[in-house]
C-alpha positions as CSV (number, residue, x, y, z in Angstrom):
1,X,69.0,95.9,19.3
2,X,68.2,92.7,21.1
3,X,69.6,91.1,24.4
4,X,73.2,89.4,24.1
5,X,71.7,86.3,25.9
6,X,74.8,84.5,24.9
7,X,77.0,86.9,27.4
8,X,74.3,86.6,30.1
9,X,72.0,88.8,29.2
10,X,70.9,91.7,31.5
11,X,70.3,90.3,35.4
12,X,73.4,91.8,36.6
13,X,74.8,91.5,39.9
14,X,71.7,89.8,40.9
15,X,73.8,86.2,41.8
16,X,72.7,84.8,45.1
17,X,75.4,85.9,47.4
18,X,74.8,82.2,49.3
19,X,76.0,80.3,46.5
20,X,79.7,81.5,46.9
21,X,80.8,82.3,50.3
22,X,82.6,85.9,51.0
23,X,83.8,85.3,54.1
24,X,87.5,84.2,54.3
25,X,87.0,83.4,58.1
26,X,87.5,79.7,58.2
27,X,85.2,79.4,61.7
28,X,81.9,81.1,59.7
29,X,82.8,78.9,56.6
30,X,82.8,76.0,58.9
31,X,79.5,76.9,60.9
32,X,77.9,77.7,57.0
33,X,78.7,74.4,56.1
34,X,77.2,72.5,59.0
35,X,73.7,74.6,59.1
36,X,73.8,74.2,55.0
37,X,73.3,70.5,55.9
38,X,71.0,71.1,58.4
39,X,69.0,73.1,56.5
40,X,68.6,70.5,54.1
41,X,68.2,67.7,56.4
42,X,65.6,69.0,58.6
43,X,63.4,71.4,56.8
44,X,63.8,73.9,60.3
45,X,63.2,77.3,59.3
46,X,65.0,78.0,62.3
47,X,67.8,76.2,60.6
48,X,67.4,78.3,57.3
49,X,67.4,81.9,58.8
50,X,70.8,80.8,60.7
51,X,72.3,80.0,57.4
52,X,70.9,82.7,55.6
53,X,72.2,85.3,58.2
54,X,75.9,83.5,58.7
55,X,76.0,84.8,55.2
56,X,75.1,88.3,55.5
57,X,78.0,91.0,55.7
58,X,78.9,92.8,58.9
59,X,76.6,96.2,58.3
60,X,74.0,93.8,58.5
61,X,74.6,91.8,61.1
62,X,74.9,94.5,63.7
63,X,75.9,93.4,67.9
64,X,73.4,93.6,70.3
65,X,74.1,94.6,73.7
66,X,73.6,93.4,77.0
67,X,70.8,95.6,78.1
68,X,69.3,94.6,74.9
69,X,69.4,91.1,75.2
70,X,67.9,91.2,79.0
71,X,65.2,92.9,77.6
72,X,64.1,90.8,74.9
73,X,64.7,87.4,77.3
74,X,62.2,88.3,80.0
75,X,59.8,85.8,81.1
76,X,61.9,83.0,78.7
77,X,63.1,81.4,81.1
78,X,64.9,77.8,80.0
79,X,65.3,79.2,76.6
80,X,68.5,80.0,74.2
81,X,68.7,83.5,72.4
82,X,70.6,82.8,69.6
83,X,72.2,86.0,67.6
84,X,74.1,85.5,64.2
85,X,76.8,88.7,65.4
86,X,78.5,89.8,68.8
87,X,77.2,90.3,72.4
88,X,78.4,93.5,73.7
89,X,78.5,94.5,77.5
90,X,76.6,97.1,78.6
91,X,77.6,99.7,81.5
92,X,74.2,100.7,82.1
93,X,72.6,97.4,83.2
94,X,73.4,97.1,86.7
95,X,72.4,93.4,87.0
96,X,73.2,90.9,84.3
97,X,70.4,88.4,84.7
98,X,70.9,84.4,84.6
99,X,70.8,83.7,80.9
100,X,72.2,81.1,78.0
101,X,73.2,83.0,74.7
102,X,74.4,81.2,71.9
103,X,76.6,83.8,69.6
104,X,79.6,84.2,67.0
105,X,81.4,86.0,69.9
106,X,81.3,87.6,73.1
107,X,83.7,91.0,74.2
108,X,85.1,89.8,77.3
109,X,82.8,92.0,79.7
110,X,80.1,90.2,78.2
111,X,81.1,87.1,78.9
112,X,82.3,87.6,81.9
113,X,78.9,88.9,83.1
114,X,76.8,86.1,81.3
115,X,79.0,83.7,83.2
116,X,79.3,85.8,86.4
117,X,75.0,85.6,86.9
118,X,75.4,81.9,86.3
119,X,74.3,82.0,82.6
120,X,76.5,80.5,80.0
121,X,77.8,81.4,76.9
122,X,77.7,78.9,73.6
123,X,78.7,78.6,70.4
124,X,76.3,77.9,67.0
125,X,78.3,73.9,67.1
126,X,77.4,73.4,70.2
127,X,74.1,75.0,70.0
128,X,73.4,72.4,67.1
129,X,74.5,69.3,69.1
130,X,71.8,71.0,71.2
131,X,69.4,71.9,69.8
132,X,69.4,71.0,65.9
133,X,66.1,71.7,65.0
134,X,65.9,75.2,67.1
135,X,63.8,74.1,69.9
136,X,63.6,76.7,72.9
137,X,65.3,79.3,71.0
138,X,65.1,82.6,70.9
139,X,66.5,83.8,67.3
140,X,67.6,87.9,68.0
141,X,69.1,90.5,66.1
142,X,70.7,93.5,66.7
143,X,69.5,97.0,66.1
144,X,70.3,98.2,62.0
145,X,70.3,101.3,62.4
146,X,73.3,102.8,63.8
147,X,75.5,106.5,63.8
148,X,77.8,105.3,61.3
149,X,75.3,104.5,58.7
150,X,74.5,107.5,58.5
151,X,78.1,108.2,56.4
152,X,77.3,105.3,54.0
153,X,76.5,106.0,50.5
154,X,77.7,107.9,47.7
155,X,79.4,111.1,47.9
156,X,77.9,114.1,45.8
157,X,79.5,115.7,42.8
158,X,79.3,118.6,40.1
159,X,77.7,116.3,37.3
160,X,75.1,114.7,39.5
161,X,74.9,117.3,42.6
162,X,71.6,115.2,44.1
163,X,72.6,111.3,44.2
164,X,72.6,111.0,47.8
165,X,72.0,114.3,49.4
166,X,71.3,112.2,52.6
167,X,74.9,110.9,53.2
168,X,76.6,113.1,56.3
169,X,80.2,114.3,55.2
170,X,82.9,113.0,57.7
171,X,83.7,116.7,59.0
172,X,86.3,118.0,61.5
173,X,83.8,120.6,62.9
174,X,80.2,122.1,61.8
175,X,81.5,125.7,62.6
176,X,81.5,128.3,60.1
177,X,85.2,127.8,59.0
178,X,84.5,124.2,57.9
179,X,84.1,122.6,54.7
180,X,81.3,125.5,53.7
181,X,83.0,126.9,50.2
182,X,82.8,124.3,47.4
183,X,79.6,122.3,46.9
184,X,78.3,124.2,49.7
185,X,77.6,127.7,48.7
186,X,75.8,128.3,44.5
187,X,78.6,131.2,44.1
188,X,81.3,127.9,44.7
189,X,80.5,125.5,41.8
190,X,77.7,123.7,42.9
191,X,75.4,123.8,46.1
192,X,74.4,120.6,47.9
């Protein structure tokens, strides 16, 4: 029994997801087109990473907040960070320092605060009339881990009782009365 080449044979699911473009946002499409061309035109791998995370789904282009982003920007004075997702506000820093961020949005606290400690607050066109090549950036990103992650993944069954024993059930409580009969005890069909 050979390989139908013919129908493709057996690299499934493996298609670039850059070479069609998911998103049906016509602002990311737009931004995807201009950085493709930059890409291409100036061999900036600053350029390429852009691109390549413009493409990437939301789970994995996670917002950074405030707090986050003051962090990482000490001592860059006269420098852009650049994140490919949101900027989030952040109750627990008391003082927003002067900063310019480049992003594909900004809650309204955020912006407010960049803008309120004379900072300012771009977009990724402007950023490329700027600075095409990435010069004087800083590219960040968000953190990947988060709490909802860890409900992600396949839920278990009776035929296959171990295929992600790792994913946390969305429960109303973790008492005793809770979700603790089937596929939680051996006596109850299966124990997980």
């Amino acid at each position: 029994m050979g390989i139908d080449l013919k129908a493709g044979g057996r690299r499934v699911g493996h298609k670039s997801s850059t070479k069609v473009i998911k998103t049906q946002n016509p602002y990311t499409r737009l931004l995807i087109k201009l950085y493709s061309f930059l890409a291409r035109r100036t061999d900036s791998k600053f350029c390429a990473t852009v691109l390549k995370r413009l493409h990437m789904s939301k789970v994995n282009s996670p917002p950074i907040a405030l707090s986050r982003l003051a962090k990482y920007m000490t001592g860059k004075d006269g420098k852009i960070a650049v994140i490919v997702g949101k900027v989030t506000d952040d109750i627990r820093l008391m003082e927003c320092p002067k900063m310019s961020v480049c992003a594909l949005a900004f809650t309204a606290t955020a912006r407010a605060r960049i803008l309120a400690a004379g900072g300012e607050c771009l977009t990724f066109d402007e950023l490329a009339l700027r600075a095409p090549k990435g010069t004087n950036t800083v590219l960040l990103r968000g953190p990947k881990s988060r709490a909802a992650l860890a409900h992600f993944g396949h839920s278990t069954s009776v035929l296959n009782p171990h295929t992600h024993d790792g994913v946390k059930p969305y429960v109303r409580s973790k008492g005793r009365k809770f979700e603790k009969a089937r596929g939680r005890r051996r006596s109850n069909g299966f124990k997980v």
